[in-house]
Each structure stands twice: as structure tokens, then as C-alpha cells.
SERO-4910 file (N, C-alpha, C, O; in steps of 0.05 Angstrom, whole numbers):
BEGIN
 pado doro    nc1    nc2    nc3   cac1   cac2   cac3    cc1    cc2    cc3    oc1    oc2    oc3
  Unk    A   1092  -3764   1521   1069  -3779   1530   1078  -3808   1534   1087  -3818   1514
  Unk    A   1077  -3820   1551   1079  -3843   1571   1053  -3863   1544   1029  -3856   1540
  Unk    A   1065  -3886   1531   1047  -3899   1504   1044  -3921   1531   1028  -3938   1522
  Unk    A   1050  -3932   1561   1031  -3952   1566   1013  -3938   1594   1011  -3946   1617
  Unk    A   1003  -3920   1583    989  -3909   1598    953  -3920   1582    950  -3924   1558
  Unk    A    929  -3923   1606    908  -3927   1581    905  -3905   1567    921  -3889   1575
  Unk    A    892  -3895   1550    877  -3875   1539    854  -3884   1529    848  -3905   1518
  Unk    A    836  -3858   1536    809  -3862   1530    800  -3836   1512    810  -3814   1513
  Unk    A    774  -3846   1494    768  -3816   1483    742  -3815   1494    727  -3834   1500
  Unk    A    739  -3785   1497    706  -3775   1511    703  -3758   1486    718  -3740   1478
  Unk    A    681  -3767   1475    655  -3759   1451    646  -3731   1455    666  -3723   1468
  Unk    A    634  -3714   1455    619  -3694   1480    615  -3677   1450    633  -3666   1439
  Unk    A    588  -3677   1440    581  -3658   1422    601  -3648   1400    607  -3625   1397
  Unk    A    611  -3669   1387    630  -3666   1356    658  -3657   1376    675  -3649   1360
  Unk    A    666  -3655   1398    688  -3647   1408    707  -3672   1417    699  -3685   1436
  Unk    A    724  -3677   1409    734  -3703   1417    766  -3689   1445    783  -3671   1444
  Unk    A    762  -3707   1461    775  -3705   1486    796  -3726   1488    790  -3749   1483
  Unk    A    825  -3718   1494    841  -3737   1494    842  -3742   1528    852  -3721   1536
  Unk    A    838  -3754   1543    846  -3763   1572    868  -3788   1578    869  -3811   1570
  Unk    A    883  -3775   1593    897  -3808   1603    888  -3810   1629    884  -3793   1646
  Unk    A    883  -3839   1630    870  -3844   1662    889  -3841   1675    888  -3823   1692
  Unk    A    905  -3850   1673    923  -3834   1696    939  -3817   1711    951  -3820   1732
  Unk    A    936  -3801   1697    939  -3766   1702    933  -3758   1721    910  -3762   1727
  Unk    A    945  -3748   1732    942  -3731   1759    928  -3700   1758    926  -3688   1779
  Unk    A    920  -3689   1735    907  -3670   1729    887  -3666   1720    891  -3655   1698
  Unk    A    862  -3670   1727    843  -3670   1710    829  -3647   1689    811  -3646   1673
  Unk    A    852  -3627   1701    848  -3608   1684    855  -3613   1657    845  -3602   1638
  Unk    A    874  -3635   1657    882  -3643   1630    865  -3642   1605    873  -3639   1582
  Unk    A    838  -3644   1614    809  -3648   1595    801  -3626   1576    793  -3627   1553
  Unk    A    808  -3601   1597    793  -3574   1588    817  -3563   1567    834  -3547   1573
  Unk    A    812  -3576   1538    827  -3563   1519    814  -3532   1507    791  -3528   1512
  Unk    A    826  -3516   1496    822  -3492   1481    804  -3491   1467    789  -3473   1474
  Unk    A    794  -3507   1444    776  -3515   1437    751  -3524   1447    729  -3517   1437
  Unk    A    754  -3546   1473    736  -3551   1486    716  -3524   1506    693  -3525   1514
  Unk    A    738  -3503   1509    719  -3492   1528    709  -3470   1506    687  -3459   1509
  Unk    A    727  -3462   1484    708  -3449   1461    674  -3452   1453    658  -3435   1446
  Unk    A    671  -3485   1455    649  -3501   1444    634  -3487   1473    620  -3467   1473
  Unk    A    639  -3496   1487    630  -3494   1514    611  -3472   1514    588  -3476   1519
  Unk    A    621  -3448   1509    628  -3415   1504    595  -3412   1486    573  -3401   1491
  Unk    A    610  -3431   1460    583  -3426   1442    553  -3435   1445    533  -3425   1438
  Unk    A    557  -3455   1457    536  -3474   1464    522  -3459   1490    502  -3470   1498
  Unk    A    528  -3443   1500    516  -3433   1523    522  -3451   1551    512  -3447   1573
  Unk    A    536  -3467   1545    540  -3485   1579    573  -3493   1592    594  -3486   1581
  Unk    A    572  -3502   1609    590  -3506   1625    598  -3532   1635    580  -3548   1640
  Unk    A    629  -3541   1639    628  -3568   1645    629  -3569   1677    630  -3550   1693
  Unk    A    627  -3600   1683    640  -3608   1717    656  -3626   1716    645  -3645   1704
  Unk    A    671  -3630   1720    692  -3658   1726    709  -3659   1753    717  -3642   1769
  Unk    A    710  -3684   1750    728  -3695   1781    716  -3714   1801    710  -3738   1798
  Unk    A    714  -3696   1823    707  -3718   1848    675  -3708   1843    669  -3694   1862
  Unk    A    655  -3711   1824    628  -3709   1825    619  -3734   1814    630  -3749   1798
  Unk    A    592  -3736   1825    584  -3766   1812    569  -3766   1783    575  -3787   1771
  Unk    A    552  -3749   1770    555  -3733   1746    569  -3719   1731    557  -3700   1721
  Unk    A    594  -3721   1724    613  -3704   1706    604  -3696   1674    587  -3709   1660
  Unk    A    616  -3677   1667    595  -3673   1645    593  -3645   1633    603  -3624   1643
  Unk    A    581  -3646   1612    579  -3610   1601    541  -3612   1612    524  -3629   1608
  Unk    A    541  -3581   1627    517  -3573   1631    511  -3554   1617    529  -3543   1604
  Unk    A    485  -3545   1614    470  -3519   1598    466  -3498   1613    464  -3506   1637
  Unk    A    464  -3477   1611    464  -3459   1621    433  -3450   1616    420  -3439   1634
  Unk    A    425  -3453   1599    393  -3453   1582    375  -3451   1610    366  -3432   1622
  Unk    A    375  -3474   1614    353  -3489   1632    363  -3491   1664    355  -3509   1679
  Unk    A    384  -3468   1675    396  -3464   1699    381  -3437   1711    371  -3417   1700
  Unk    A    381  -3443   1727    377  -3416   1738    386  -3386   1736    409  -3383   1744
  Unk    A    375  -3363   1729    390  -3346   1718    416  -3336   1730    435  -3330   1714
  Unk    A    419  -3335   1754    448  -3340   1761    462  -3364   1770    479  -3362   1788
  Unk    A    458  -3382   1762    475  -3404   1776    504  -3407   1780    523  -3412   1765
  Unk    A    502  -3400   1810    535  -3411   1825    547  -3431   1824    538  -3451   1814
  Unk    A    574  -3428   1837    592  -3457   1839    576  -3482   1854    577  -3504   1844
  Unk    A    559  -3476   1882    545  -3498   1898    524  -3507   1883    520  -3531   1879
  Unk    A    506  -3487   1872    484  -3499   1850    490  -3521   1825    478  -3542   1819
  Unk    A    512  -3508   1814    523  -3520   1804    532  -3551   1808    526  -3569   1792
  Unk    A    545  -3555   1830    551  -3575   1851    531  -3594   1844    532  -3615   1831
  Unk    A    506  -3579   1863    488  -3600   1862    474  -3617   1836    464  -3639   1834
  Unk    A    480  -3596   1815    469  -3613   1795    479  -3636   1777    471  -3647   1756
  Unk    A    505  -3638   1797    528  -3646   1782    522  -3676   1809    540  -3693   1814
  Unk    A    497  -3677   1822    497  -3695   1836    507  -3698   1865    502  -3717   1880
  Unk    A    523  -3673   1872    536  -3665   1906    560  -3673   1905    570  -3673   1883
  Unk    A    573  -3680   1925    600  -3683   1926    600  -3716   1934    585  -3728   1950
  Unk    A    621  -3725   1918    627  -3755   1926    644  -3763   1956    649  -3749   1976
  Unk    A    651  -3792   1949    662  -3801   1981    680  -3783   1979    668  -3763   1986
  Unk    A    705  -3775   1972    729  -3771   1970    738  -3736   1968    759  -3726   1977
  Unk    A    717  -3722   1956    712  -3690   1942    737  -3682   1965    744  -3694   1986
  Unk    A    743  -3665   1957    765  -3642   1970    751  -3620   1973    752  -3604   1954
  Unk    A    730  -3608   2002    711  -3589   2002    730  -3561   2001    716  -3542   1995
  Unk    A    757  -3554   2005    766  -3535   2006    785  -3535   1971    804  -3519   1969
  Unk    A    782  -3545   1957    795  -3545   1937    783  -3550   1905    795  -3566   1890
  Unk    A    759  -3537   1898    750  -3535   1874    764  -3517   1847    770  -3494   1850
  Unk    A    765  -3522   1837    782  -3503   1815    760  -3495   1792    748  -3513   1779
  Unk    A    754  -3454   1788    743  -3452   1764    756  -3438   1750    766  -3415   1753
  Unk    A    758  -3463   1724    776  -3441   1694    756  -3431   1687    732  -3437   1686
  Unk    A    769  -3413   1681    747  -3384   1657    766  -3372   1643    786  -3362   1654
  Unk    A    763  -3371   1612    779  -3368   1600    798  -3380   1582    802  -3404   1588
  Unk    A    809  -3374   1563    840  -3380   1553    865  -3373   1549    867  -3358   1530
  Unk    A    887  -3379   1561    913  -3360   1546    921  -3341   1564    920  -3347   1587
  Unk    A    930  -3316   1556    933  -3298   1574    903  -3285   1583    905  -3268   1601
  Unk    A    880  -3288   1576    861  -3280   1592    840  -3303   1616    818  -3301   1627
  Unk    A    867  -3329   1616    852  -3349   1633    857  -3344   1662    879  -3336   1670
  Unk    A    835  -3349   1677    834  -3344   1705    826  -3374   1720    808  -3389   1714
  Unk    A    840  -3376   1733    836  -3402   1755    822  -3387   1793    834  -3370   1806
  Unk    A    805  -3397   1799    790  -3391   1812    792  -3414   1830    778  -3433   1824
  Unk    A    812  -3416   1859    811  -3438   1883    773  -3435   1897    763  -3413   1898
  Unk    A    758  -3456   1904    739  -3440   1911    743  -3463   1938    760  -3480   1936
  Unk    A    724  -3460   1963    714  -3470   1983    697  -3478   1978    686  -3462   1965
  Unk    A    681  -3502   1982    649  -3510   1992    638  -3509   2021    616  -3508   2031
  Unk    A    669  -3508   2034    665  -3508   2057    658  -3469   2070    643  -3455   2085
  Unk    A    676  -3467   2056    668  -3429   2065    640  -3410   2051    630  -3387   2052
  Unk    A    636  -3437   2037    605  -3428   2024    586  -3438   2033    566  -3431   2022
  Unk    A    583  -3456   2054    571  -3472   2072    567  -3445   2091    548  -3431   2094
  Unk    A    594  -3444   2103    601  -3432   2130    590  -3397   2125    576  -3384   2140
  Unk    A    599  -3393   2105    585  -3358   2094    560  -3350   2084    550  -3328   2085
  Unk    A    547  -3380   2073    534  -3368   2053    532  -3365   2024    554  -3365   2013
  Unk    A    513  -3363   2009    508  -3355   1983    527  -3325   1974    516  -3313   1955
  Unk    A    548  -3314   1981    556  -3295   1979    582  -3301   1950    598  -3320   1947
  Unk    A    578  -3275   1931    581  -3273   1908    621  -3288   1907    632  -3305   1894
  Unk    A    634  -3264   1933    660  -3275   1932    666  -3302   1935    681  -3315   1921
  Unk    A    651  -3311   1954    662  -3351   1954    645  -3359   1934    651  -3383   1930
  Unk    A    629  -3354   1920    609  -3369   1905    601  -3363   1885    577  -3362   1883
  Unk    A    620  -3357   1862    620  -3346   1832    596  -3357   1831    585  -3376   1843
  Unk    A    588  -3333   1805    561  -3347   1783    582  -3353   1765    604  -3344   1758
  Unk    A    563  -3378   1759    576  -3399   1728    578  -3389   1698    557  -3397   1688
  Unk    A    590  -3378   1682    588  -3370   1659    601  -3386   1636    624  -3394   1634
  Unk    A    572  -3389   1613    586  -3400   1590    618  -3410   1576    624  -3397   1557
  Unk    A    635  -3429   1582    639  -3434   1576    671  -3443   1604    695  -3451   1601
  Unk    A    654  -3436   1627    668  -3454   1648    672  -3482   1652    658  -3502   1648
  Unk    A    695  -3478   1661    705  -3514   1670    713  -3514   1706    730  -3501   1718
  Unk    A    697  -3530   1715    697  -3536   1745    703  -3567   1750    690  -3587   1745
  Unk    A    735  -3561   1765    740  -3587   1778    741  -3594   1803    757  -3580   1815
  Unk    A    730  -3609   1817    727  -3621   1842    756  -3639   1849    750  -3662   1841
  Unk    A    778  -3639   1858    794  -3655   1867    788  -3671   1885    772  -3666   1902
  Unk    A    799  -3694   1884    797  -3705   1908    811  -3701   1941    817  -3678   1943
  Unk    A    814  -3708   1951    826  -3708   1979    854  -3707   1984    865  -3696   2003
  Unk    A    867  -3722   1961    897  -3722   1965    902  -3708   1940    920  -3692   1942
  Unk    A    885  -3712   1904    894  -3702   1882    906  -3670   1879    922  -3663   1862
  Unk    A    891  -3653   1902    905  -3623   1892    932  -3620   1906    948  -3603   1899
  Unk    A    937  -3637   1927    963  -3632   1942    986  -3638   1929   1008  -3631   1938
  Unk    A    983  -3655   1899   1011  -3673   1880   1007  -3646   1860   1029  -3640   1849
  Unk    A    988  -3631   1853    995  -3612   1829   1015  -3592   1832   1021  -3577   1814
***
């Protein structure tokens, strides 16, 4: 770990988050633990190029809520969002799955189940920016 890098801690319901701002991954966030809590709590996070980032509930969502629903409540997509390059973890370990998604082919298709997962307890959705998924 790079010591003149800043670091910041994010608080988030007794779960403490180690981030370096300057990381090129923002997946960096979604620890093992964190998406466990996630899991129990019934909700889901968003981070990245959204203007709301954040853990959501699943409670008070719609009974299926998708990746674009999702989206929106996360405030829409910012200046910068990468519409062909969303990432959903689900999972940990050998049973984690990374999920590339489109906004744009969910635009272009439709509400349809393949481009447009429903959100489940204890997902993590990142929005890249424009140039950020091309350096991972």
C-alpha cells in the first residue's frame, strides 16, 4: 500500500470501509464482509460514476428491481458514466460472479431480464467512468 496516498474511511452501518482515493478500482470498496452485511440487511450498494452512491434497501424497492431502476435511484447517470460498462458483483470467492452490463443496450432492448438483472440482496453495482474501465 502506497502510505502517501489519501485515505479515507466510509462509516456505512457498523461496517467500516477502507478506500484510497486514488485507486483506479472502485471495486476496491466491496469487501467480503461488506457485501455479507449487505446480504443480511436486505439491500444493495451503488458506487462510481452515480451522483448518489450508497447502500440501498431492498425493503422499500420494487419487487423486482433491475440494474436501470436501480440506476435511477441512485440519481441517473453522471457527466462522465461509462453507459456500456457497469459492473454487478454478486457473490464471494469461488461463487462470485461479475456481471459487464449495458445501459445503453437496455435503452436500445428494453426492460429485458438478460441486459437487465434484478438486484438481489447483497449486490454491489459500479458505474465506471469513461476512461476508468479501460486502465483495469
Amino acid at each position: 500500500m502506497n502510505l502517501l496516498r489519501p485515505i479515507f474511511f466510509i462509516v456505512m452501518c457498523g461496517a467500516v470501509l477502507l478506500l484510497s482515493a486514488c485507486s483506479n478500482n472502485p471495486e476496491s470498496v466491496a469487501t467480503k464482509e461488506f457485501m455479507a452485511d449487505l446480504t443480511q440487511s436486505n439491500s444493495y450498494a451503488m458506487f462510481g460514476q452515480v451522483p448518489k452512491q450508497g447502500r440501498y434497501s431492498l425493503q422499500d424497492a420494487a419487487p423486482h428491481l433491475t440494474v436501470s431502476q436501480a440506476l435511477v435511484r441512485a440519481g441517473g447517470l453522471a457527466a462522465h458514466t461509462d453507459k456500456e460498462h457497469f459492473v454487478l458483483r454478486r457473490g464471494s470467492g469461488r461463487f462470485e460472479q461479475r456481471l459487464i452490463i449495458s445501459i445503453d443496450a437496455i435503452m436500445r432492448l428494453g426492460d429485458v431480464y438478460e441486459t437487465n438483472p434484478v438486484v438481489k440482496a447483497g449486490d454491489v453495482i459500479f458505474a465506471y467512468g469513461t476512461m476508468e474501465f479501460s486502465k483495469l
